[in-house]
N, C-alpha and C positions, 0 to 999 in steps of 0.2 A: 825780141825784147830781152835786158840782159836783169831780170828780176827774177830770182831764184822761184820765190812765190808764187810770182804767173805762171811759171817752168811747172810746177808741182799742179796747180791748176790748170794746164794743160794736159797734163798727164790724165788727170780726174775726169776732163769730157772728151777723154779719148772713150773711156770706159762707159762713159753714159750716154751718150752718141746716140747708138743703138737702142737704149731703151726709154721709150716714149713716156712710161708711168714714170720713171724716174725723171727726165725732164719738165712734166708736168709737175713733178714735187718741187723741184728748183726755183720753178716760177713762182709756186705758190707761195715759199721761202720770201723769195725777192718781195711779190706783193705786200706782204705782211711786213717788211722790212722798211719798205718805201712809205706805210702808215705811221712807221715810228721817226722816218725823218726830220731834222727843224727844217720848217719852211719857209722862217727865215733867213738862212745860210744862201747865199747868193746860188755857191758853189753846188747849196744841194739841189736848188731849184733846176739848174742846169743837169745835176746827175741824173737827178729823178726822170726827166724827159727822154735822157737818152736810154736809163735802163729800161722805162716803160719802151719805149722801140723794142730794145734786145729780147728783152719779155714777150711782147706780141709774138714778136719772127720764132721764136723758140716752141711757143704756142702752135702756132702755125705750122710749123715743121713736126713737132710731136703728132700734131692730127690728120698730120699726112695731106694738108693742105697746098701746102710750100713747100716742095722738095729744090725747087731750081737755085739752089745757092750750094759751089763747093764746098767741099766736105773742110777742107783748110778753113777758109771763114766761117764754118757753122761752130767746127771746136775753137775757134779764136772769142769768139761768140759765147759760148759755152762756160770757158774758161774765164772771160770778164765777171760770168755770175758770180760766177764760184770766186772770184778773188774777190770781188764786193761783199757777197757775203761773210767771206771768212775774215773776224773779227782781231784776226792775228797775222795781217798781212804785213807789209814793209813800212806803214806807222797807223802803228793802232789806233783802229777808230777809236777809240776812248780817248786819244789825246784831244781832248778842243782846240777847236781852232784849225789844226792840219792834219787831224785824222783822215777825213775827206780828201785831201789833196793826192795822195798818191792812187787813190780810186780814180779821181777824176783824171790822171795822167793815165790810169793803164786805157781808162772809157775814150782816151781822146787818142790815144795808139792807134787803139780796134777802129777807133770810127776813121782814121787816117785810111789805113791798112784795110778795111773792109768798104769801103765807102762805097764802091761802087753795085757791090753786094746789097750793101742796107738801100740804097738808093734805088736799087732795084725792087725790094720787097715793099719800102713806102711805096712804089708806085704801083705795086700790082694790090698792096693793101685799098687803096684810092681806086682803082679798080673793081674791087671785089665792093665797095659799098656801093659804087654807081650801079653795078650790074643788080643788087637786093632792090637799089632804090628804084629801078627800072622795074622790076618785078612788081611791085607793090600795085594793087588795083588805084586808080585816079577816082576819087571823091567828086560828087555833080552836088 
């Protein structure tokens, strides 16, 4: 991707990769972030959905749940946070109207680009509920 911004945000979960509590701060960033959404913006309703994905698998990977996704798509991953969150990326979310839009180009990159990756972790997330819901004792 030729975006100086994502380039720098790439850089940033080079560095955080590694450390679990710090991705666990990102998330919690993003959560807090995704509450102050409009949720009437078409575009955010769509953002929202995909960064809650990115958010889970980051979750997941921080708890040492989810390791099976390369390390490429985990900072590709990573890097989508951090360019969402940063309020000074290639048009500022303060512009109305298409603040959102170059979020939701880099969110639709990573999802291009990683797809097969995300597609694997929805499926093992769907997974992992069946196996709780199996566990659970049956009510007479």
């Amino acid at each position: 991707m030729k975006n100086l911004f994502f380039k720098v945000a790439l850089t940033q979960a080079m560095r955080l990769a590694g450390k679990p509590g710090r991705l666990l701060q990102l998330v919690a960033r993003l959560a807090h972030q995704l509450v102050r959404m409009d949720r009437k913006n078409i575009f955010a309703i769509e953002l929202k959905e995909r960064l809650r994905i990115l958010g889970r698998l980051i979750v997941a990977y921080a708890q040492g749940r989810y390791r099976i996704i390369p390390l490429k798509a985990l900072l590709t991953v990573v890097a989508a946070l951090l360019y969402f969150l940063n309020p000074f990326d290639l048009v500022p979310d303060a512009i109305l109207g298409i603040g959102l839009m170059d979020d939701l180009a880099v969110l639709t990159w990573v999802y291009k680009n990683a797809k097969q990756e995300l597609n694997n972790f929805i499926h093992w997330e769907k997974q992992q509920h069946i196996e709780i819901e199996n566990l659970k004792p049956s009510v007479k």
